[in-house]
C-alpha positions, 0 to 999 in steps of 0.5 A, a space after each residue: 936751561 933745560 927742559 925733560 920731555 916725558 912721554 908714556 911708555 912702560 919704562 915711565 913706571 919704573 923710572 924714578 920722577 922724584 928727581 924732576 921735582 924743581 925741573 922744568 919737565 913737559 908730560 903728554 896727554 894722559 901723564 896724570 895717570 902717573 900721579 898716584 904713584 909720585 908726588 912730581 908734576 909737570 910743568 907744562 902738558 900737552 894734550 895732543 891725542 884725539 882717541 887714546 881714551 875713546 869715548 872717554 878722552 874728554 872727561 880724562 882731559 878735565 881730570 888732567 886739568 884738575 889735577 895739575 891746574 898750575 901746569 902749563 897747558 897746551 891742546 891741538 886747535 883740531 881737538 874734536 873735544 875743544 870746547 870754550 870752557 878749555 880757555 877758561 883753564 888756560 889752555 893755550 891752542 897751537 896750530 898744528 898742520 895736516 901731516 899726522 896720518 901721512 903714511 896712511 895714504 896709499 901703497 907704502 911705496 908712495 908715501 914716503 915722498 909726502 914726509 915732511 923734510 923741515 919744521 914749519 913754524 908758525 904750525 906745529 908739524 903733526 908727524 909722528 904725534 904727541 911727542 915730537 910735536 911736543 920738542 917743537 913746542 918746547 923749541 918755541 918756549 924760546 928759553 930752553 937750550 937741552 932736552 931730555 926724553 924719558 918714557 920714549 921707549 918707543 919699540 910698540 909690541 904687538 899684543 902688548 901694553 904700551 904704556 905706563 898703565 894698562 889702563 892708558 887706552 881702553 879697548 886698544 891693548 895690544 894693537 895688531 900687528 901692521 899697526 904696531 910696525 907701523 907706529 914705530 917706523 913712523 914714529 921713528 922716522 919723526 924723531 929722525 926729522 927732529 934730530 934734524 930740525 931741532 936747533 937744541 940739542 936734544 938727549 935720550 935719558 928714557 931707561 931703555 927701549 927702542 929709541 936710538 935717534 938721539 944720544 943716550 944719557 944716564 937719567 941718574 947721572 943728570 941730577 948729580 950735583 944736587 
C-alpha cells in the first residue's frame, strides 16, 4: 500500500492532485491553503510548524481542521499552540525530540557532530522538520510499503517565495540569504538520514526541484492503470 507524502513547495500548484482522489496521501501544515484550487484532501495531516504563519498560526490550524475534519491528524506534543480543545478534533500528539535547531549552535564547523545518525523511535526525530518528520510518522502507520514525495522541491531561494502560496508565511517571503543555504543543507542532509534510516522504500515524484536523495519517479506515470 502506498502512501504520497505532500509538502508545500511552488511545484505543489502546478501539479495536478486530482489523481490523489482514493490514494492514501499526508499533507504538511498549511496544505489547506491548496484546497481552493482542488477538490483532493488528504488523508491524514501533520501540523509540525511552530511560526510559519506568526501570530496567525493557530487560527490557520482550526481552518485546516475545519476544512478537513475527517483527516487524520497528527500535532507535535511541544506545539506552543496545544490547547485542550485540539483532542477534542482528534488530534493525535506525537513525540518528538530536541534535534530540529541542531545546526544553529555554534560555529558550522562543530555542528555537524551532533546530527543524528539513526531514527529513534518511540520519539519522532525533529531534524530537518515538518517533512522528514512526517515519513517517520508514515513508517509508524505500519502499513504503508512506498512512499512518494511530491511538492518537496527543496531548492529555497533567497528573495523568493517558497511555497505554493504566497500567502504561506506572512512577513517571511524571501528569507535571506544565510538562511536560505542554510535550510537546504539541512533539509538535505535530513532527507539523507531518511534514505538511510527508512525501511520503506521511499520515491520522489515532486515535479522538479532541487531534491535528488532519493530516486526520481514520473508522478503521472504512477496512475496508469486507472
Amino acid at each position: 500500500m502506498r502512501v504520497f507524502i505532500v509538502g508545500n513547495g511552488p511545484s505543489l500548484g502546478r501539479t495536478d492532485l486530482e489523481l490523489l482522489k482514493g490514494e492514501y496521501s499526508w499533507g504538511v501544515n498549511q496544505i489547506h491553503m491548496i484546497y481552493p484550487q482542488t477538490s483532493w484532501r488528504p488523508t491524514h495531516v501533520t501540523f509540525a510548524e511552530m511560526t510559519a504563519g506568526g501570530e496567525y498560526w493557530f487560527p490557520k490550524i482550526w481552518e485546516a481542521v475545519r476544512q478537513n475534519p475527517q483527516a487524520k491528524k497528527f500535532a507535535r506534543d511541544d506545539a506552543w499552540w496545544w490547547t485542550d480543545e485540539m483532542e477534542r478534533h482528534d488530534v493525535t500528539r506525537f513525540n518528538a525530540c530536541t534535534h530540529h535547531d541542531i545546526l544553529d549552535e555554534g560555529p558550522p564547523e562543530n555542528r555537524y557532530d551532533k546530527v543524528p545518525d539513526v531514527w529513534h523511535f518511540p520519539q519522532v526525530c525533529k531534524f530537518g522538520g515538518s517533512v522528514p518528520m512526517t515519513i517517520q510518522l508514515a513508517v509508524l502507520e505500519d502499513i504503508f510499503d512506498e512512499i512518494f514525495l511530491i511538492g518537496c522541491d527543496l531548492g529555497y531561494k533567497t528573495g523568493k517565495d517558497n511555497h505554493f502560496h504566497p500567502d504561506y508565511a506572512p512577513g517571511k517571503r524571501g528569507i535571506v540569504e544565510g538562511k536560505a543555504i542554510k535550510r537546504n543543507e539541512v533539509t538535505a542532509m535530513a532527507h539523507e538520514y531518511a534514505l538511510r534510516n527508512s525501511p520503506i522504500p521511499i520515491y520522489n515524484a515532486t515535479l522538479g526541484g532541487e531534491l535528488e536523495t532519493y530516486p526520481r519517479i514520473n508522478y503521472d506515470t504512477l496512475f496508469c492503470n486507472r
